[in-house]
Every structure is written in C-alpha cells, then in structure tokens.
VONU-149036 format. One line per 3 residues: their letters; for each residue x, y, z of C-alpha. Coordinates in nm, 2 decimals, padded with zeros to 4 digits. Layout:
REM residues N
A) X Y Z | ...
REM end
This chain:
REM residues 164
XXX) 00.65 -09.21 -02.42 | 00.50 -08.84 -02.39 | 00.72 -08.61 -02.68
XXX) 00.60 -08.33 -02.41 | 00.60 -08.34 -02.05 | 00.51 -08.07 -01.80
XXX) 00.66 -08.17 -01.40 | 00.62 -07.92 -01.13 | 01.01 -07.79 -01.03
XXX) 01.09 -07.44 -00.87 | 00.76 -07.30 -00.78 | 00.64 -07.38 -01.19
XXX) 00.65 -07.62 -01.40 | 00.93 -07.78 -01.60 | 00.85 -07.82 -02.02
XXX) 01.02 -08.08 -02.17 | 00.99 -08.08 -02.55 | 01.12 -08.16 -02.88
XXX) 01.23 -07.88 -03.06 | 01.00 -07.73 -03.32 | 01.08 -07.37 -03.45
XXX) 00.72 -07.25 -03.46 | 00.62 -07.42 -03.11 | 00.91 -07.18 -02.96
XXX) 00.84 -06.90 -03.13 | 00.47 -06.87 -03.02 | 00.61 -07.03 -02.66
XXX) 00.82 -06.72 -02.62 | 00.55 -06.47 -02.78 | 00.25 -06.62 -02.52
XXX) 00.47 -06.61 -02.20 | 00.62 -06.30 -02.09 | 00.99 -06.32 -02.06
XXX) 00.96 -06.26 -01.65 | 00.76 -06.59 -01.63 | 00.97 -06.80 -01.80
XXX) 01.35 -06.92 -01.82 | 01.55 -07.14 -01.97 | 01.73 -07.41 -01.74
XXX) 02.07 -07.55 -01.95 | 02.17 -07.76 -01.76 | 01.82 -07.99 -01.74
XXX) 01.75 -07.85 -02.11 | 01.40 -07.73 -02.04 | 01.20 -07.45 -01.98
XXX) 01.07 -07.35 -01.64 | 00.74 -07.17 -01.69 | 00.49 -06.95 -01.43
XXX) 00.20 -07.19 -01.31 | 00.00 -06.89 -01.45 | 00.08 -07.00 -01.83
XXX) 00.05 -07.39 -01.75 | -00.26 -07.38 -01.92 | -00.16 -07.17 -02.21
XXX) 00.19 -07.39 -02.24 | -00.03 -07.71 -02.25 | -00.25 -07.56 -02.52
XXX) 00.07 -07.48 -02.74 | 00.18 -07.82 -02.67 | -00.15 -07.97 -02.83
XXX) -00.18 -07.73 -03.11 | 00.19 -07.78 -03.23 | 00.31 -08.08 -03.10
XXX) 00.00 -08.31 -03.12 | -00.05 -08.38 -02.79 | -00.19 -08.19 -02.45
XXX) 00.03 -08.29 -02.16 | -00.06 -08.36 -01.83 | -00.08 -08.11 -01.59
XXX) 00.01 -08.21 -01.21 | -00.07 -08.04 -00.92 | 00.16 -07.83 -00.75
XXX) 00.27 -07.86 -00.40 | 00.18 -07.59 -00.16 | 00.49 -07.30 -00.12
XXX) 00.57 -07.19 00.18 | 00.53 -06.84 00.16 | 00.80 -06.74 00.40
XXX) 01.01 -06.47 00.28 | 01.36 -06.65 00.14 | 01.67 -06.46 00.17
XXX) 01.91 -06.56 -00.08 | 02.30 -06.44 -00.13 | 02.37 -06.47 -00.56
XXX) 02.62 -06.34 -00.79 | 02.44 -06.11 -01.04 | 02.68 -06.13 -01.29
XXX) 02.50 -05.91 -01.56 | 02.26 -05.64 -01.53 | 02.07 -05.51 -01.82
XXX) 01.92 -05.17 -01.88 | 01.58 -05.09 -01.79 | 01.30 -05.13 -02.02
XXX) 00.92 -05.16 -02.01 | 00.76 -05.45 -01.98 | 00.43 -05.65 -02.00
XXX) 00.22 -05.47 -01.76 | 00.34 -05.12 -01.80 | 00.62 -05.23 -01.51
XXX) 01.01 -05.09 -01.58 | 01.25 -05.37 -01.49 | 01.56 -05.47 -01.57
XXX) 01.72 -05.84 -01.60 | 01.97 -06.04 -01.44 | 02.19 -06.25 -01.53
XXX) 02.27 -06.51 -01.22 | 02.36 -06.84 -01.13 | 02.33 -06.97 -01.51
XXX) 02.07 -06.82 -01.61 | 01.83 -06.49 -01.67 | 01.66 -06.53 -01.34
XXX) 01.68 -06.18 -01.19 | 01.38 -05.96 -01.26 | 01.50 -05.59 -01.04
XXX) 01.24 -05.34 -01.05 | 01.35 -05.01 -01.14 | 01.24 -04.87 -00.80
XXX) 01.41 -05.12 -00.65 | 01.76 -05.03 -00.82 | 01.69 -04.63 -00.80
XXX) 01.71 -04.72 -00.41 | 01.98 -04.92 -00.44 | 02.20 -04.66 -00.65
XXX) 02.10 -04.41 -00.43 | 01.93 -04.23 -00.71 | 01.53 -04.21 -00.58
XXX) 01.58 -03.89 -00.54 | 01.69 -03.80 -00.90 | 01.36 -03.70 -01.15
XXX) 01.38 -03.89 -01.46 | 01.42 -03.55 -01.65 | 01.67 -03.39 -01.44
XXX) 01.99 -03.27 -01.65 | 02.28 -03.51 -01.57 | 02.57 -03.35 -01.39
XXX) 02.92 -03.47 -01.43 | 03.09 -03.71 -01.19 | 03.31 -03.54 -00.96
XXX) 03.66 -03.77 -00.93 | 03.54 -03.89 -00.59 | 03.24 -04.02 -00.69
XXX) 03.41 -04.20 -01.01 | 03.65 -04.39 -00.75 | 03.35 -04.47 -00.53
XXX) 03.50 -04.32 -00.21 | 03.37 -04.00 00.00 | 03.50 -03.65 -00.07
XXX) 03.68 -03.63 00.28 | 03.88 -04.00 00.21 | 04.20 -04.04 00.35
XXX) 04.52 -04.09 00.04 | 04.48 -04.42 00.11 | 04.13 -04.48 00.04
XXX) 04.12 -04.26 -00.29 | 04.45 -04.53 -00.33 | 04.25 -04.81 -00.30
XXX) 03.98 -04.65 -00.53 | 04.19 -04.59 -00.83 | 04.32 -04.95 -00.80
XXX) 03.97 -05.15 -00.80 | 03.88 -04.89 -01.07 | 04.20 -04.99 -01.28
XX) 04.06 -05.37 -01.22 | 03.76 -05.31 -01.32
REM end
C-alpha cells in the first residue's frame, strides 16, 4: 500500500500522508497558504494542481516514495455562485505575490481568500486613501442605520448591536 497518495478532489489534488514533522514543515513553506487547505473531516490536504509537482517531490524526498500523479478532469469554467457562512474574517496582510488579502474562515475550513479590493468595495470604503486620518464613527453609523432612521430603526440597531 502507497504511505502517500495524491487523488484529484475539488479542482486539486487530495495528499494523503503519514505524518512526519519535517515533510509538513517544508509542505507548508513550498505551497503558499492560498493554494492549499486542510480538509478535517477526510484528514488530508487539498493542494493547487500548480504544486502537484512540487508536493510529489516532497513526497519522494521525505517520505521515500514519489506518488502517482493522475490526470485531472476538465473544469467547467462557468462562473459558480455559491451562498456560505464566512464565519471569520482575518485582517489583511500581504501575501505571496505582492497581492493584499485576507482569509476566511467558512464551512470548516480556511477556504476564503477576499482580496482587499474586493472588501474595500464591499465596506463601502474604496473611496477612503490608505493614509487618510480616521474620523470617529458618528452613533448612526455605529448602529448601522441611516442618519434620517425612524425610532424604530435606530431601536432595532441598538438591539442587534447589544447581540452582537
């Protein structure tokens, strides 16, 4: 029986290994953290088809043995739209690549990569320079309603923001 397997799942590749300190140390320092996550639930790693290559030749070097590599199926390179529950947000940082993203944490796992473009238009804040002094919240904008809300609204407010 193969101690390390490599099977195409979600668009990558699925590694199935025994656990050697040193293999996942130099696992986690050759593949950026974007193109790789950890699946609990099947206890492996899915990794980019970009690092198949590299992941095989960690395999070998570590674990004795080069696994086999199968071919991937074609994707269908529709556009997917998906509804999750982004649970956890980190802060932005740079990354591999000089690109500023921040991670996600949904649906059991780190598998959100938001761009920070992407979350200045979200937030409403593509507008704001990186540089640009902060100016306090007004109370309004603290209870997430519009400045002309009705006393129930600014009611409403104050109670998700005592839930939260």
């Amino acid at each position: 029986m193969a101690r390390c397997t490599l099977t195409p799942q979600d668009g990558g590749y699925a590694l199935r290994s025994p656990y050697d300190s040193m293999f996942v140390a130099e696992f986690k320092a050759a593949v950026p953290g974007g193109a790789r996550r950890w699946d609990a639930n099947s206890k492996v790693w899915i990794i980019d088809a970009r690092h198949v290559d590299q992941v095989a030749d960690l395999c070998e070097t570590f674990l004795g043995e080069r696994p086999y590599i199968p071919a991937l199926a074609p994707v269908n390179a529709a556009p997917q739209l998906r509804v999750i529950r982004l649970e956890y947000l980190g802060q932005c940082k740079p990354r591999d690549g000089g690109a500023i993203t921040a991670m996600g944490y949904a649906d059991g796992a780190w598998s959100v990569i938001a761009p920070e473009p992407v979350l200045r238009r979200w937030f409403g804040a593509e507008q704001i320079a990186p540089n640009a002094p902060v100016t306090p919240p007004t109370y309004y904008a603290v209870l997430g309603v519009p400045p002309d809300a009705t006393p129930d609204a600014i009611k409403a407010g104050y109670r998700r923001m005592a839930r939260q």
